[in-house]
Structure formats: structure tokens, C-alpha cells
Backbone bond lengths (Angstrom), bond angles and torsions (degrees), N, CA, C in turn:
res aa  C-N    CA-C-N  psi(-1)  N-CA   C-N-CA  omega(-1)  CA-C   N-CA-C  phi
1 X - - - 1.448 - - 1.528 107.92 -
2 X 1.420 114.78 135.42 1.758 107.61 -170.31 1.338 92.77 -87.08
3 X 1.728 126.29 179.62 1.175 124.99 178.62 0.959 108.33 -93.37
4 X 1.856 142.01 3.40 1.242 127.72 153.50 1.563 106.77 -46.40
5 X 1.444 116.19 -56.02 1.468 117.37 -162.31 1.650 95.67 -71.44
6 X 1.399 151.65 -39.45 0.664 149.36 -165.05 1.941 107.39 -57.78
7 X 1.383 103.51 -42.98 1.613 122.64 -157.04 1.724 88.64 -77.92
8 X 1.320 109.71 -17.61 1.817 110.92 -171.25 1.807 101.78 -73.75
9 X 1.314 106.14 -11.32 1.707 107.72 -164.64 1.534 86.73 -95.55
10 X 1.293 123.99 2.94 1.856 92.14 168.59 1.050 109.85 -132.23
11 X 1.153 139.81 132.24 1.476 136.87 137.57 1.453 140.76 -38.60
12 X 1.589 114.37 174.71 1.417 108.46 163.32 1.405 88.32 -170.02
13 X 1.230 105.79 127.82 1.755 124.07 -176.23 1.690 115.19 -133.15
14 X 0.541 110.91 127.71 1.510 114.17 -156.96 2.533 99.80 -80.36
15 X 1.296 78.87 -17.64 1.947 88.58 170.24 1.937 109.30 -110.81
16 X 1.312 92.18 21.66 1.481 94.91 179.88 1.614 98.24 -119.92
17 X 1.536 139.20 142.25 0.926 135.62 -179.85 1.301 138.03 17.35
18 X 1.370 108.90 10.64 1.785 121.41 171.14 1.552 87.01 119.96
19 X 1.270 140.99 -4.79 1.277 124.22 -161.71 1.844 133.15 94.04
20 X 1.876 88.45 2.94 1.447 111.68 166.65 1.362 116.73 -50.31
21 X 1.636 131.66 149.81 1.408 119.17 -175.94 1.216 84.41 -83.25
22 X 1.500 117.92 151.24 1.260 143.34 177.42 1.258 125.37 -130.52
23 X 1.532 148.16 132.03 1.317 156.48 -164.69 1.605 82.49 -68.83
24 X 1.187 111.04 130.06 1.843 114.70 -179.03 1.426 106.76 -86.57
25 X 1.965 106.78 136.00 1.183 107.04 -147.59 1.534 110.98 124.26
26 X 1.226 110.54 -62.06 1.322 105.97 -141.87 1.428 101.74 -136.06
27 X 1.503 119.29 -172.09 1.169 119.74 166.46 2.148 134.31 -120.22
28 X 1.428 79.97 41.30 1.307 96.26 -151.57 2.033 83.11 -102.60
29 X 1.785 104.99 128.86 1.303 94.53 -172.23 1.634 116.03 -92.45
30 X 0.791 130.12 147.31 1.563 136.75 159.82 1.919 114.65 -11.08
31 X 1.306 83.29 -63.94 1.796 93.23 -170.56 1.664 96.52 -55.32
32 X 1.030 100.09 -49.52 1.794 114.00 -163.16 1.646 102.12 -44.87
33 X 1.674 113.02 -48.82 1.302 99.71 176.76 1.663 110.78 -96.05
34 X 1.326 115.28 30.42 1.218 102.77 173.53 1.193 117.03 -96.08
35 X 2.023 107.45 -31.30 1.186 142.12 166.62 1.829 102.60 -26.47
36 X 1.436 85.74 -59.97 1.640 101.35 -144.08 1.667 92.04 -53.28
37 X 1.427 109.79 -53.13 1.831 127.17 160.02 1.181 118.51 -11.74
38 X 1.002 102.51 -57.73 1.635 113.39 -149.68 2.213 97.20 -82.17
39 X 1.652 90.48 -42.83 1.430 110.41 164.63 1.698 120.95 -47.65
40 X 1.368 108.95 3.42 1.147 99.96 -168.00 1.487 124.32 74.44
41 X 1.273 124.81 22.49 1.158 122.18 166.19 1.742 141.96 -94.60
42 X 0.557 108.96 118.52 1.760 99.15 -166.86 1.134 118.92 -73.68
43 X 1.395 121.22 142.58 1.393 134.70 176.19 1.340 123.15 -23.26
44 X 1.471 128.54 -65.90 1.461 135.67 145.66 1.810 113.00 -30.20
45 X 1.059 111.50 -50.54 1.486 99.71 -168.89 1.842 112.61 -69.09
46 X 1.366 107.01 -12.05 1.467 99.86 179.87 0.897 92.53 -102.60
47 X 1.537 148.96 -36.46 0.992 136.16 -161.24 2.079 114.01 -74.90
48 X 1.604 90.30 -17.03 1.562 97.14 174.32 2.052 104.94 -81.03
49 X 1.265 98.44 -10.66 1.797 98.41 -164.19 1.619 84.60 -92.18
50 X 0.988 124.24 -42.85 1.800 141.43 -173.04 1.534 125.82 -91.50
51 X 1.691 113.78 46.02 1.553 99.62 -149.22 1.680 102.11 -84.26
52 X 1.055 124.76 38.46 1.186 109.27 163.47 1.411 115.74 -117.26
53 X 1.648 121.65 8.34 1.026 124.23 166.80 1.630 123.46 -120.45
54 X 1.164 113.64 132.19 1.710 130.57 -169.38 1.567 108.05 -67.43
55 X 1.323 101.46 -177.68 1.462 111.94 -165.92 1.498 106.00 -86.11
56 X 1.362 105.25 -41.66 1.891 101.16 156.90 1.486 117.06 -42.34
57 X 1.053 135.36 -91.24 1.309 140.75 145.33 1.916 97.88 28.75
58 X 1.063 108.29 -85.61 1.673 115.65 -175.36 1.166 123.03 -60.25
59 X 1.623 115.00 -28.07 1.560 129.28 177.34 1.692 92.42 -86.98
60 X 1.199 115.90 -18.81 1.624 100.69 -179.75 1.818 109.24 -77.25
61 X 1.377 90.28 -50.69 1.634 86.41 174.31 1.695 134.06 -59.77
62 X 1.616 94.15 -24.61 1.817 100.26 147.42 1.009 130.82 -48.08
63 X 1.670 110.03 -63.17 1.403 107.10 179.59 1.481 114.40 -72.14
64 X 1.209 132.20 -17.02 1.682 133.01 167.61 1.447 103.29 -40.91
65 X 1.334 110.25 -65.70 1.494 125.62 170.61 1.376 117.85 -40.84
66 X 1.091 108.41 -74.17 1.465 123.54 162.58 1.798 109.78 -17.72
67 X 1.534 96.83 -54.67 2.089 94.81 -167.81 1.405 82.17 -85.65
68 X 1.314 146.20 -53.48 1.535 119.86 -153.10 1.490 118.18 -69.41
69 X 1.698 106.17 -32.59 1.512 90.16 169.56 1.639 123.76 -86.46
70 X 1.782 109.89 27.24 1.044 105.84 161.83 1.797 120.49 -88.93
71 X 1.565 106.17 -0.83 1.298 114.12 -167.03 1.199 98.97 -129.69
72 X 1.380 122.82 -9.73 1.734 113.48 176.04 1.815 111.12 -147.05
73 X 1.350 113.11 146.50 1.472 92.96 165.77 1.325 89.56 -149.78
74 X 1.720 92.14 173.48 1.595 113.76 -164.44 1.600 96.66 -88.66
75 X 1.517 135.79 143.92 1.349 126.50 145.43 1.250 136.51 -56.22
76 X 1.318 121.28 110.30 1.506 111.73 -158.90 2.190 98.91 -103.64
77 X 1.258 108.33 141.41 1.457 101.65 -179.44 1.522 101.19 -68.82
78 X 1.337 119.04 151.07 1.145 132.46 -177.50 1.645 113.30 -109.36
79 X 1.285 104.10 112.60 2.159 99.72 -169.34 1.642 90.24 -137.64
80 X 1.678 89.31 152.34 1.554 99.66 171.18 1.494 98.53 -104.95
């Protein structure tokens, strides 16, 4: 699936959760399962906490991630 089609699985509505990107559908936000990601969680395991959403669904909110930190990033402090 390319990440055009991927980027089609989320929304952003400005009367939907403040305007959070959202897995379309629903109200479940982007970050939230990126969180879970980043937490060390595996694909299967949210998708068992989340069963109404597919494995596209989770690879979409990657690549969401994926395009925004192609246009923005956070400053991270730099230490040895």
C-alpha cells in the first residue's frame, strides 16, 4: 500500500477531537498510537487493545509521522 493510500486512513476535522489527526472513522488520535510504538509496543498488541482497527490503520499512522517529520521537527538537546 503506498503512503498516499495510507495518509487516506486519517483524518483531521477541526469538530473532531480539537482537530487532532485521527485514524478516519473514529476517534482514536494518531499520536496516541504512535505513543503506544514508540512504548515499545507491537503492532498486534494495539491492534488486540483496538480491535476494530486493521494493520493499515497503524502503518497509516506511521506514515502520518513519517510525512510530518518530513516538514517539521522537534529540537532535541544534544549531550554527550
Amino acid at each position: 500500500m503506498s503512503e498516499k493510500d495510507l495518509l487516506k486512513r486519517i483524518s483531521v476535522d477541526p469538530n473532531i477531537c480539537f482537530g487532532k489527526p485521527c485514524i478516519k472513522g473514529t476517534r482514536i488520535w494518531v499520536s496516541l498510537i504512535l505513543d503506544y510504538l514508540a512504548a515499545g509496543e507491537t503492532i498486534e498488541a494495539v491492534l488486540a487493545a483496538y480491535p476494530n482497527l486493521l494493520k493499515e490503520d497503524i502503518l497509516a499512522c506511521i506514515a502520518y509521522g513519517s510525512a510530518v517529520s518530513r516538514e517539521n521537527y522537534i529540537e532535541i538537546a544534544f549531550a554527550l
